[in-house]
C-alpha positions as CSV (number, residue, x, y, z in Angstrom):
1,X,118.4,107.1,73.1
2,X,114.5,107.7,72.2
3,X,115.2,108.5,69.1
4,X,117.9,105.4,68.3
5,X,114.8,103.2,69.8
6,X,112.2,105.1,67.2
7,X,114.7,104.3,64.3
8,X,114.9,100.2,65.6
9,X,111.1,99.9,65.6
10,X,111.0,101.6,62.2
11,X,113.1,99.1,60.6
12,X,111.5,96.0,62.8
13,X,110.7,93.4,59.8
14,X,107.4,92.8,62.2
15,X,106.0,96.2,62.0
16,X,103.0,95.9,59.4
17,X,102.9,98.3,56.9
18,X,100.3,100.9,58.1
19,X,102.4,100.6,61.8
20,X,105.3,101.6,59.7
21,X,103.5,104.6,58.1
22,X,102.3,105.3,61.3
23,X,105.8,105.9,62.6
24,X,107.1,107.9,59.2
25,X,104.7,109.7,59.9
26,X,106.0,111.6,63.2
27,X,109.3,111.4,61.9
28,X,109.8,115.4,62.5
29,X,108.1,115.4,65.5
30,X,110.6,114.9,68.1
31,X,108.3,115.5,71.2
32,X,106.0,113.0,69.6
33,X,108.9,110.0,69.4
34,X,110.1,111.0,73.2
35,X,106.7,110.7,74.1
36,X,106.5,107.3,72.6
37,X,110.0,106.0,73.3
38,X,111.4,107.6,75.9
39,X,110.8,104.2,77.8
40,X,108.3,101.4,78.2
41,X,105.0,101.6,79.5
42,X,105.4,100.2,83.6
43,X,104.7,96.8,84.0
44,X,102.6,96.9,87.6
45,X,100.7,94.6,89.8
46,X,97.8,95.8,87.3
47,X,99.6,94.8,84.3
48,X,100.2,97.7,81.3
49,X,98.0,100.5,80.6
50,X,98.1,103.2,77.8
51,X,97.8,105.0,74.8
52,X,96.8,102.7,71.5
53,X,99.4,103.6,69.0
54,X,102.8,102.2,68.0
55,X,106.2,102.4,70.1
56,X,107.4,100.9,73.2
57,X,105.6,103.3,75.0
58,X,101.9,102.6,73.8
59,X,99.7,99.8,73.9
60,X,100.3,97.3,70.5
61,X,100.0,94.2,69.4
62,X,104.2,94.1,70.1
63,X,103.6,94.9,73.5
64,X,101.0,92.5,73.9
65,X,103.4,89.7,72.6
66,X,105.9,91.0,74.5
67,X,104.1,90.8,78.0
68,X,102.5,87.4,77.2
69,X,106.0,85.9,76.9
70,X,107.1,86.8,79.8
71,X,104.0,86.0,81.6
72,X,104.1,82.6,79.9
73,X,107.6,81.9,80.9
74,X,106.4,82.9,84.4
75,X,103.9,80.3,84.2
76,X,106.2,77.5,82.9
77,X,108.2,77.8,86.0
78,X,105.7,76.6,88.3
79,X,105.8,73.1,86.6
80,X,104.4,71.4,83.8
81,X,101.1,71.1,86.1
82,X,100.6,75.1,86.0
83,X,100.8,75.1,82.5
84,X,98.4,72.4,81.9
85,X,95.8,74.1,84.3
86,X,96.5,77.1,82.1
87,X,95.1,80.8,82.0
88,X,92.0,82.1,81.0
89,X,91.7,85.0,78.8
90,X,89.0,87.8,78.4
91,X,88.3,91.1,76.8
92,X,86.0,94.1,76.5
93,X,84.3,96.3,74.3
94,X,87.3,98.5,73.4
95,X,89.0,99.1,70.2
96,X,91.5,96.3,69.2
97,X,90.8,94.1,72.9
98,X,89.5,91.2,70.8
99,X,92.3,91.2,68.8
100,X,94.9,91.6,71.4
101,X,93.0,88.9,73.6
102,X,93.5,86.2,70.6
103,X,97.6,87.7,70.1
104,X,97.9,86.9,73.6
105,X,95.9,83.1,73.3
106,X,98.4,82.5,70.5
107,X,101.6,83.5,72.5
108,X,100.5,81.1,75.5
109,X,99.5,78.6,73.2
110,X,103.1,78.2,71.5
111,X,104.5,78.3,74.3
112,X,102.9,75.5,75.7
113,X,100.3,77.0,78.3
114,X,96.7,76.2,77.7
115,X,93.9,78.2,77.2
116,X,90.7,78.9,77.5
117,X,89.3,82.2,75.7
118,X,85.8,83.3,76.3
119,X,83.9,83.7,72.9
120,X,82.9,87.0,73.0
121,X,83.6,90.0,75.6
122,X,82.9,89.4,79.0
123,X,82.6,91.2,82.4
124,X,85.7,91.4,84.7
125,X,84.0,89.6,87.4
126,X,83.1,86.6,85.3
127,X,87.4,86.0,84.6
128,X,88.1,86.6,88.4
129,X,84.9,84.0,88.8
130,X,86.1,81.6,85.6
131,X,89.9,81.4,87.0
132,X,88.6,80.2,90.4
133,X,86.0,77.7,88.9
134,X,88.3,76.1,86.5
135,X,91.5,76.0,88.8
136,X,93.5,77.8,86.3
137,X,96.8,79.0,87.0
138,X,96.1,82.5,85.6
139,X,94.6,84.9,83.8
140,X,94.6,88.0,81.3
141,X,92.2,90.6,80.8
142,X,92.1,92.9,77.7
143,X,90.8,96.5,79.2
144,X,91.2,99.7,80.3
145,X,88.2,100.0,82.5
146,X,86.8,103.2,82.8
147,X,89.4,105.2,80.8
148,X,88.5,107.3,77.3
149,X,88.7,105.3,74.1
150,X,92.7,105.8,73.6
151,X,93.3,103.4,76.2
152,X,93.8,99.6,76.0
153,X,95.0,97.6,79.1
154,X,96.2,94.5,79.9
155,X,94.9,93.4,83.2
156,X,96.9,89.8,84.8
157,X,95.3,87.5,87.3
158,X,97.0,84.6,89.1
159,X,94.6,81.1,90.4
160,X,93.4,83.2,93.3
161,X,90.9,84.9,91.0
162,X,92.7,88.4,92.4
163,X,95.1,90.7,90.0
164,X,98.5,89.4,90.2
165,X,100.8,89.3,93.4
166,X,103.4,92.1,93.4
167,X,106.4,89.7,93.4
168,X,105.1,87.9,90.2
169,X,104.3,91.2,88.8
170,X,108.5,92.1,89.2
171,X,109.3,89.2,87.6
172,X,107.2,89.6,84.0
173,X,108.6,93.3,84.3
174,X,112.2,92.2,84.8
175,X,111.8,89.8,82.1
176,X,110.6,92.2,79.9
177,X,113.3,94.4,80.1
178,X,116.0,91.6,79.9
179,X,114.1,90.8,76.2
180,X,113.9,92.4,72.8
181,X,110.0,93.6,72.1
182,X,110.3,91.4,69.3
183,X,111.7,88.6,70.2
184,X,108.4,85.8,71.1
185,X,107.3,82.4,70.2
186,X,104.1,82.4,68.8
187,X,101.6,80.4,66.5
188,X,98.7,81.0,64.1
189,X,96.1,81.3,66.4
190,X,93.5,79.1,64.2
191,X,96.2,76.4,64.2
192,X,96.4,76.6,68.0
193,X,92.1,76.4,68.4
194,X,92.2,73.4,65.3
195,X,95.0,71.6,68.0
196,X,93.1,72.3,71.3
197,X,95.5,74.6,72.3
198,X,92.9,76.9,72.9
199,X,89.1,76.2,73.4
200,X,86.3,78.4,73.9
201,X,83.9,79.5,76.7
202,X,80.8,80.1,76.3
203,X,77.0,80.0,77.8
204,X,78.3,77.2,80.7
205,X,80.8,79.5,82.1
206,X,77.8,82.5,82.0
207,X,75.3,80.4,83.7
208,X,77.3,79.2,86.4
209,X,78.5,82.9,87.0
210,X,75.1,84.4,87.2
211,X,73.7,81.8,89.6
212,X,76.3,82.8,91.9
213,X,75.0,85.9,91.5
214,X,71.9,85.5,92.4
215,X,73.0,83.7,95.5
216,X,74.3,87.1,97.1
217,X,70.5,88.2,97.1
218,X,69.0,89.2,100.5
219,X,65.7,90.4,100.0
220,X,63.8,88.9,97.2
221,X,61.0,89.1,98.5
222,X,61.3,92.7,98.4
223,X,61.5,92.8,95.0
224,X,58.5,91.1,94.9
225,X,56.6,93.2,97.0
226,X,57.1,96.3,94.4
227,X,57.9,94.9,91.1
228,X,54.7,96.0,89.1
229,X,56.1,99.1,89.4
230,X,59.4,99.7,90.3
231,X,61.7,100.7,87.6
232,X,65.2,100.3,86.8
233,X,67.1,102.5,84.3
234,X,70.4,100.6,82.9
235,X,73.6,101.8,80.4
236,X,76.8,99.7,80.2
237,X,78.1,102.7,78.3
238,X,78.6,100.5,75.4
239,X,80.5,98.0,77.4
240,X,80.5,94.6,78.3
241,X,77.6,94.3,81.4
242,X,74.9,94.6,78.7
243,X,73.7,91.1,78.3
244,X,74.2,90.0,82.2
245,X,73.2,92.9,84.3
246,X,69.7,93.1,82.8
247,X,69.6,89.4,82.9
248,X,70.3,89.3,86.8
249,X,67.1,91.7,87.2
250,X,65.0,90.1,85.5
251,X,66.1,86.9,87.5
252,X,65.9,88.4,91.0
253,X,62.1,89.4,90.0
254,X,62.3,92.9,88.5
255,X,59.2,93.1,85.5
256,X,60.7,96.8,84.4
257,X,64.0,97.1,83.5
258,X,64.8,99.9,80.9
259,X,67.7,100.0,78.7
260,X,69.6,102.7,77.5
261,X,69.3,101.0,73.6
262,X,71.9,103.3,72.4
263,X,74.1,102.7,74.7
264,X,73.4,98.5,75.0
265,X,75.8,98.3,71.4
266,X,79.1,97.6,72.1
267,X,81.8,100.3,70.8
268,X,84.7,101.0,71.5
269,X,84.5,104.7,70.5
270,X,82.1,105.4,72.9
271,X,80.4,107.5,70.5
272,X,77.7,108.8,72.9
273,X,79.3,110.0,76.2
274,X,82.7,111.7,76.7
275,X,83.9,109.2,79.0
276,X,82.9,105.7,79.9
277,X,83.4,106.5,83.9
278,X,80.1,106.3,86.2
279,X,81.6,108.0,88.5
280,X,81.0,110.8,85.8
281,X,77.6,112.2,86.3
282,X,77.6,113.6,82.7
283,X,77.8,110.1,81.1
284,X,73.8,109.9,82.6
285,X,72.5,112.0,80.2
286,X,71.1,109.6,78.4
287,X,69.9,107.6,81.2
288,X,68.4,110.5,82.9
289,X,66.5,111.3,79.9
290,X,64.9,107.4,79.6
291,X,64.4,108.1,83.4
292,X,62.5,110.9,83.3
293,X,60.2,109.9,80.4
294,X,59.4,106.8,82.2
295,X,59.1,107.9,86.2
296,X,61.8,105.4,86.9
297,X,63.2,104.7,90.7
298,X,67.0,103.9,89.8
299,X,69.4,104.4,87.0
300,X,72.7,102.1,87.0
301,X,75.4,102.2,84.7
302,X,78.4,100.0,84.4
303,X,81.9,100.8,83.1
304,X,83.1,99.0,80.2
305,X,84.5,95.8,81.7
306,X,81.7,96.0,84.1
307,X,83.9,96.3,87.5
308,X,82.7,99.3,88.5
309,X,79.0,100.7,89.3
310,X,77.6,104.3,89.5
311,X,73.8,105.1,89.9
312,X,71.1,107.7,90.5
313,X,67.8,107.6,92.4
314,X,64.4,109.3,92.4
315,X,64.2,111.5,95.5
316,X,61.6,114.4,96.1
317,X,61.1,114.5,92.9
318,X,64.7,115.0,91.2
319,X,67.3,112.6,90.3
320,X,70.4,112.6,93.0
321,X,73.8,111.0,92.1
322,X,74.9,108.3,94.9
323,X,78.4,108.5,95.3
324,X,81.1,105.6,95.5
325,X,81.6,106.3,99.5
326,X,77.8,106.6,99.7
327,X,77.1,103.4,98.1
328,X,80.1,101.5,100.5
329,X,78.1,102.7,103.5
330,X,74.8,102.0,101.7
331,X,75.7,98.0,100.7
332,X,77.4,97.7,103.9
333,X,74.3,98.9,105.7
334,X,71.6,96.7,103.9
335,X,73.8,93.4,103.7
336,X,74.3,93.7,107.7
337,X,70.8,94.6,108.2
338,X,69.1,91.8,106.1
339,X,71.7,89.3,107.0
340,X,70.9,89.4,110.7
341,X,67.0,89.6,110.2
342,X,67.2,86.1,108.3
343,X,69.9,84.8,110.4
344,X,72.8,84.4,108.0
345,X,75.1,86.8,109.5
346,X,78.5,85.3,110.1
347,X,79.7,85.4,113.6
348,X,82.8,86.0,112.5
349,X,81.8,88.1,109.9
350,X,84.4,91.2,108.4
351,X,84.3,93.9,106.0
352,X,87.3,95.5,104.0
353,X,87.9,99.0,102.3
354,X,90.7,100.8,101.6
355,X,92.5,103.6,103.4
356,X,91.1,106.4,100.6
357,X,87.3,105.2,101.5
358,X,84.7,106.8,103.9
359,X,85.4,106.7,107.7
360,X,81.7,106.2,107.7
361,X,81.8,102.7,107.0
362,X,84.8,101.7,108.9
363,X,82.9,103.0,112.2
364,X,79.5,101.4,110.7
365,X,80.6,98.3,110.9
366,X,82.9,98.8,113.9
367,X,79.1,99.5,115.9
368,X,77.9,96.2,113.9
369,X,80.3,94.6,115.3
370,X,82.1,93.1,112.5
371,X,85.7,93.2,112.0
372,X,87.0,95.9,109.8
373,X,90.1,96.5,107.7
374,X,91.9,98.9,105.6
375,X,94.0,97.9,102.5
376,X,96.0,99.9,100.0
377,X,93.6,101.2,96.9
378,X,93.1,98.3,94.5
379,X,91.0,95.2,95.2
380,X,94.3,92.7,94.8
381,X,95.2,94.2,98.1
382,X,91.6,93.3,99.4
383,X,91.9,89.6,98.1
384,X,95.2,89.3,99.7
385,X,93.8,90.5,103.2
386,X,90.7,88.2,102.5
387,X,93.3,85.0,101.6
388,X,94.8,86.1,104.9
389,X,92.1,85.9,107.4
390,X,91.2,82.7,105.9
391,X,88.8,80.8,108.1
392,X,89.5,82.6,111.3
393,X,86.7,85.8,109.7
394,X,84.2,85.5,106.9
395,X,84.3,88.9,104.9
396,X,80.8,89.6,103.7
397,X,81.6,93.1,102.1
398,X,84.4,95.2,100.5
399,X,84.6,98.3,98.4
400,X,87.0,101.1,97.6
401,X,85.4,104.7,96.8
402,X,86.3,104.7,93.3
403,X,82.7,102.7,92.6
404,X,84.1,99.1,93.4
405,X,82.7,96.8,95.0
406,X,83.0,93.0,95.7
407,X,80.4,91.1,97.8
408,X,81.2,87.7,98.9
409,X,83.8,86.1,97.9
410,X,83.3,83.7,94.9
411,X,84.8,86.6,92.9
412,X,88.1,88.5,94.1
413,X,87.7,91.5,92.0
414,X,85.3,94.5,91.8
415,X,82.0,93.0,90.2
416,X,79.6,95.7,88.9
417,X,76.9,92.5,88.1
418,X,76.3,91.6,91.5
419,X,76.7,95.1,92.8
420,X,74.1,96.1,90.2
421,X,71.7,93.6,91.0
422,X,72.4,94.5,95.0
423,X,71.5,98.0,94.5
424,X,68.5,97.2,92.5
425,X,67.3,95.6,95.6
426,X,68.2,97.4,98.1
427,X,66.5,100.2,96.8
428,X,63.1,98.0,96.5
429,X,64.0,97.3,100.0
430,X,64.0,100.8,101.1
431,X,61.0,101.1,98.8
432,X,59.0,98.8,100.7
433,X,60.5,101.1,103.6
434,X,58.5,104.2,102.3
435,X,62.1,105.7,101.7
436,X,65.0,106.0,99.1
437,X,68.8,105.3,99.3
438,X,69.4,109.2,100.2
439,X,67.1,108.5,103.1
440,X,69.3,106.2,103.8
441,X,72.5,107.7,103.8
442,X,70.6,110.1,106.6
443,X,69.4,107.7,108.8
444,X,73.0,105.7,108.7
445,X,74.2,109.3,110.0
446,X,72.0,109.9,112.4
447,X,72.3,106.7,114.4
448,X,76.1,107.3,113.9
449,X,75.8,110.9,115.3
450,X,77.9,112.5,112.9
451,X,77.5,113.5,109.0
452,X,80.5,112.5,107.1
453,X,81.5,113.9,103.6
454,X,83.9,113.6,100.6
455,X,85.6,114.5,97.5
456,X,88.2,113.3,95.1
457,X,90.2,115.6,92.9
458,X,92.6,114.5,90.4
459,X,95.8,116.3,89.8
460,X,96.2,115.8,85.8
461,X,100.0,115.8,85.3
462,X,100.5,114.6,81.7
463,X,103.3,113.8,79.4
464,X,107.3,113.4,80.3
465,X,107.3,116.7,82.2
466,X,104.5,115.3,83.9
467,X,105.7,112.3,85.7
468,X,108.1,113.9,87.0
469,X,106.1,116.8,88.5
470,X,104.2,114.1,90.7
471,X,107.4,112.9,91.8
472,X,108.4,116.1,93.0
473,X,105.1,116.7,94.3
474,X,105.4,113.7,96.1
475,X,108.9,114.5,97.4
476,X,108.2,117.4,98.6
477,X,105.3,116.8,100.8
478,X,107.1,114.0,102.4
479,X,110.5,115.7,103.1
480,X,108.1,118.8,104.5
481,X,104.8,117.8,105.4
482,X,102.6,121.0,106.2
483,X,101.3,121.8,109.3
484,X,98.3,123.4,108.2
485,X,95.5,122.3,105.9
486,X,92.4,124.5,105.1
487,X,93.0,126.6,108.3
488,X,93.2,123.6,110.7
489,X,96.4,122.0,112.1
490,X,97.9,118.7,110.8
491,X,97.8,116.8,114.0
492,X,99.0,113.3,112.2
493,X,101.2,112.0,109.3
494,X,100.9,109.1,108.0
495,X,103.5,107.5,105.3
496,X,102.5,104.4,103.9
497,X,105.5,104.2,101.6
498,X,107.8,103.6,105.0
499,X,104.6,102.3,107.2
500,X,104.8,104.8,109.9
501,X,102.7,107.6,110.7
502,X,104.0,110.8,113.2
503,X,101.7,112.7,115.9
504,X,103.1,115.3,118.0
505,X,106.9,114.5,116.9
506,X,106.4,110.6,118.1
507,X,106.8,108.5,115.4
508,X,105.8,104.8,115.3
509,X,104.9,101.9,113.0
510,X,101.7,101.5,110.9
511,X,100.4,97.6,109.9
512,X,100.7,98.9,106.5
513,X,103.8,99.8,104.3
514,X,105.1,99.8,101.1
515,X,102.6,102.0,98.6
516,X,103.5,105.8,97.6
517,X,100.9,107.2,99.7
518,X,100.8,110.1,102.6
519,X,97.6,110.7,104.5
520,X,96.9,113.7,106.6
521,X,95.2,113.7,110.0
522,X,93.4,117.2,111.0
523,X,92.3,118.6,114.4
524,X,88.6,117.2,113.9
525,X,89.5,114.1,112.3
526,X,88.8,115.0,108.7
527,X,91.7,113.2,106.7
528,X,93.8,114.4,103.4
529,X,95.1,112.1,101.5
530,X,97.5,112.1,98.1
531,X,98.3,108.9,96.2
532,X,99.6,109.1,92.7
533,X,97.9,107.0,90.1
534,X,98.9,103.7,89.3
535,X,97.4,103.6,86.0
536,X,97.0,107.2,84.7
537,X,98.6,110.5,84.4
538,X,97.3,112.1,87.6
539,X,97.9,112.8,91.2
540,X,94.9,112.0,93.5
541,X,93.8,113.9,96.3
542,X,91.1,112.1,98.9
543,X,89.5,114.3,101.3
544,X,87.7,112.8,103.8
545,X,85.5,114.8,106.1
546,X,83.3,114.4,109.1
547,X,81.7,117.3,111.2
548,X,78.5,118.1,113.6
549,X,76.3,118.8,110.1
550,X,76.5,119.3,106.4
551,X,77.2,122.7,106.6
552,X,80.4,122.4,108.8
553,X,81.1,119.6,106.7
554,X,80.9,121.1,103.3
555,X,83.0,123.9,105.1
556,X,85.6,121.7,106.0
557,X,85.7,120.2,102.0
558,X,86.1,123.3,100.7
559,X,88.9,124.5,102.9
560,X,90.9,121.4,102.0
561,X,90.1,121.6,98.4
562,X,91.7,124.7,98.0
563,X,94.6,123.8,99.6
564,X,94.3,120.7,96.6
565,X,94.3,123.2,93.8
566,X,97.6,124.7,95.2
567,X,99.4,121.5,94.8
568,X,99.3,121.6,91.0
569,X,102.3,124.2,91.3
């Protein structure tokens, strides 16, 4: 079947030449055409995600064109007023993003949805931002995020702002598999600009982005109080947060912001860190370096689309990472705190994570007072919750522990340019304190009486074979959950695929359902949980521990983790 699907795209009068050769090429390798078109990349509430290279199963311009008509007919059936409201369209830094982002214009254009295009590469948060300002129906964002330089995405966003609802997301996928890859209406895409089918935006769009920025500040005055010497080390990793995050510094009152100048130039090779990930420490290298030479407080790096935030701070003397759990607590922490000294705390006000984040913050802000929620991982579940409460609770704060985080709620995405500029401050503020943002993380756990730990490990599972050893994996520990993990007894099971969790053989219902992922309850409270990836190769394993110190702690982590590493079979 593969193999009759290899031979069709080889003969495709659309193929360009060098796609062409780049297919004669494998023509003897028959584990390279399975791995290509043994099936088409999953169409998911993210959108596609994959490989760059030609066949159905790899991101390319076809697939581009193929998606976009779909999600354009999707769009047409909402009425002629959805299509004239139109999507919004942005891209990253990544090889081939700008030129997938105009494919895709052209597509909606011929098919008679207006656009608007950004002009250049933008941040994520500034299309979630850019839908909601304009009233657009939708939008489409060229990116992979975080992952290596192989990997193009193709992110969709409906007029919410948020990543696309699950039921629209069936409906581009089932119409994608009812149509031939090849079969599109499209246009020249300079005809389509010269029309008006597509316009540009530009420095408007920017400005009114950063301002509400600058509105989630909480303490500028702290700022103030240390900016002749407080530094700030940045890297967007060659990515698209280069122009705004040091912008927003400089706004809020920072005098010493230092850029990473190698990294500040967008490529989409990523030529000088293995992986464009801050939740890699490694990728810091560079900004450790700049860091050191200069004494600075704080380094922050962004990801490429600039949705996600990693950093590192100046304590006793060394340079120690803050991790995406860390920083939850951290943000939650400050925001609560400053918000009640000036009197802007909500009385109805809420927070959201999801169910693979710290404990620590869900029992932070239960003590706070503030309503608190778990979602499934990704922030289109945290809109939806958001869209949900509506007026009856005013969320001030969400995150997930894969470096996300979303403050307010004129964006519904993760936005690594406010986050940036919030971490900025709040480390002045602490500053002004005497203390850092690891004294921090201390003094959150000792008012909370307990110290709270915990690590992700990822499963890789690539390929064919792959797949379908994390559905096994899967399968198996839901047919025949253990009752033991790292020497402790499982006293809880919790299936979020069915919604219902099990504790000493009674089994009832959960609020949430529907997501393939099984969470793990042990004796003192620590939680294990698995969820496959949505977007890569990989099984994930959460471990979420809590103990009377770091020591029993750390104990507990370790126990767990090697029960991890015995999952990989």
């Amino acid at each position: 079947m593969y193999r009759d699907i290899y031979e069709t795209w080889l003969a495709a009068p659309s193929l360009s030449e060098e796609e062409r050769a780049e297919l004669f090429l494998i023509r003897e390798d028959e584990q390279e055409i399975k791995e290509r078109f043994h099936g088409p990349l999953a169409f998911g509430t993210a959108g596609l995600r994959g490989i760059m290279g030609v066949g159905l199963g790899r991101m390319n311009i076809h697939i581009i064109r193929h998606a976009t008509q779909a999600f354009a007919e999707v769009i047409l059936e909402q009425g002629q007023a959805a299509a004239k409201a139109g999507i919004i369209i942005c891209y990253d830094c990544r090889i081939n993003s700008d030129v997938f982002a105009r494919e895709a214009a052209a597509i909606m254009a011929a098919n008679g949805v207006q656009v608007r295009l950004f002009d250049g590469m933008r941040p994520t948060p500034a299309l979630s931002y850019a839908i909601r300002r304009y009233g657009a129906t939708a939008g489409i964002n060229i990116t992979a995020s975080h992952n290596p330089k192989e990997y193009n995405g193709y992110k969709v966003y409906w007029s919410d702002g948020a990543q696309l609802p699950p039921s629209f997301a069936a409906i581009i996928a089932d119409k994608m598999a009812a149509s031939d890859v090849f079969s599109v209406q499209t246009m020249a895409y300079e005809d389509a600009v010269a029309a008006g089918k597509i316009t540009l935006l530009g420095e408007e769009t920017d400005e009114a982005f950063l301002a509400c920025v600058l509105d989630q500040s909480v303490s500028r005055e702290s700022v103030e109080q240390v900016a002749d010497t407080f530094k700030v080390v940045y890297t967007p990793f060659h990515g698209t947060g280069r122009t705004m995050v040091p912008e927003v510094l400089r706004r809020l009152g920072f005098r010493h912001v230092l850029p990473v100048e190698a990294q500040m130039v967008p490529d989409g090779n990523f030529p000088t860190v293995a992986s464009p990930n801050p939740e890699d420490t490694a990728g810091f290298a560079m900004s450790l370096e700049l860091a050191k030479t200069h004494g600075a407080h704080i380094l922050i790096g962004t990801d490429p689309d600039a949705d996600r935030v990693g950093s590192m701070v100046l304590h006793q003397g060394e340079y120690q990472f803050i991790s995406g759990n860390q920083m939850g607590v951290l943000l939650l922490g400050y925001l609560i705190d400053r918000k009640r000294a000036a009197g802007t705390l909500p009385g109805n006000a809420a927070f959201l994570q999801t169910i693979v984040s710290t404990e620590m913050s869900m029992e932070l802000a239960r003590r706070a007072g503030l309503s608190a929620y778990q979602t499934f991982t990704g922030f289109k579940f945290m809109a939806e919750k958001m869209a949900a409460l509506g007026d009856e609770k005013q969320v001030i704060f969400s995150f997930e522990e894969s470096y996300g985080y979303m403050i307010g709620d004129f964006v519904r995405d993760k936005d690594a340019i406010t986050a940036s500029m919030l971490i900025a401050e709040m480390a002045a503020w602490y500053k002004t304190r005497g203390m850092t943002l690891v004294d921090g993380i201390d003094e959150h756990m000792q008012t909370l009486g307990r110290y709270y730990g915990e690590k992700t490990i990822n499963l890789v599972m690539p390929g064919v074979t792959g797949l379908e050893k994390m559905q096994m994996l899967m399968k198996t520990l839901r047919t025949t959950p253990p009752t033991e993990i790292g020497g402790q007894p499982v006293v809880t099971v919790r299936d979020y695929l069915t919604g219902t969790k099990k504790t000493d053989g009674v089994e009832t219902a959960m609020e949430l359902s529907g997501s393939n992922v099984l969470g793990f309850t042990l004796a003192d409270g620590t939680n294990f949980m698995v969820r496959p990836s949505g977007t890569e190769p990989k099984v994930k394993v959460y471990i979420l521990a809590c103990g009377t110190d770091k020591a029993d702690c750390e104990a507990t982590i370790q126990q767990c983790l090697q029960f991890a590493e015995e999952l990989r079979g």
